[in-house]
N, C-alpha and C positions, 0 to 999 in steps of 0.2 A: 506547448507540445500536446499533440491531440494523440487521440486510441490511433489513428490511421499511421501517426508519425512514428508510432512506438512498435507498429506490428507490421511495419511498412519496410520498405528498399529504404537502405543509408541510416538505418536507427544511430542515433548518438546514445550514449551510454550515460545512465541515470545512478547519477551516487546518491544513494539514500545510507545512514546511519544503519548499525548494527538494533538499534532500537527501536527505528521507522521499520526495517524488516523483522522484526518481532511481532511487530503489532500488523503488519500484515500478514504475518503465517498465523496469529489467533486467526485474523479470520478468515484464512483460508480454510484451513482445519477445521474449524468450529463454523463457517456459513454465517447467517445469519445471527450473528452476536451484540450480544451491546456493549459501549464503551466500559461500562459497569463489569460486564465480566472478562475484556481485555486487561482495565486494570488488575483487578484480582487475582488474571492469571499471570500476567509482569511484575505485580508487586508494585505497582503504582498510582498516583489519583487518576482519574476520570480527566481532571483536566491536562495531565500528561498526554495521556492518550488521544485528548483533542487537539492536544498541540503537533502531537504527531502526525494526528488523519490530515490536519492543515496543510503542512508541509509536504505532506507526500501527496497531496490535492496539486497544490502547486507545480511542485517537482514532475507529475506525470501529466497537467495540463487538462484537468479533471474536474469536478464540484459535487461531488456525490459518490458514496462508499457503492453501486455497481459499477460505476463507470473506474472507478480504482479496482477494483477485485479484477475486470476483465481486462482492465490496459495492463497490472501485475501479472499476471496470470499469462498473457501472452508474453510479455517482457521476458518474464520465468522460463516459459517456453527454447524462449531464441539464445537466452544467456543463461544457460544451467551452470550453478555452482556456485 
């Protein structure tokens, strides 16, 4: 699934964990963050939170924390709540 498919006609709906969406509203919130202060601010190790960016890499069809921040962020957009 690319940015195009996400913010595109006919999106299918992306189930991420209540903890993969934590660690993208740190960095929503916070921008330019490192895993280092995602963890700290979940309460969790660094490699949690790498486990998580993975996942949510995959899930949104991504490789790189912009190309997540803006397929989320649009996603957010179209499914508020």
């Amino acid at each position: 699934m690319t940015i195009e498919t996400i913010c595109g006609e006919g999106e299918q709906e992306i189930k991420i964990t209540d903890r993969e969406r934590d660690v993208l509203e740190q960095m929503v919130r916070h921008g330019n963050t490192t895993m280092r202060d995602i963890a700290e601010a979940l309460v969790v190790s660094e490699r949690t939170v790498q486990t998580h960016l993975a996942n949510l890499y995959r899930k949104f069809g991504v490789n790189n924390r912009t190309s997540l921040y803006r397929a989320y962020t649009c996603h957010r957009r179209q499914n508020p709540g």
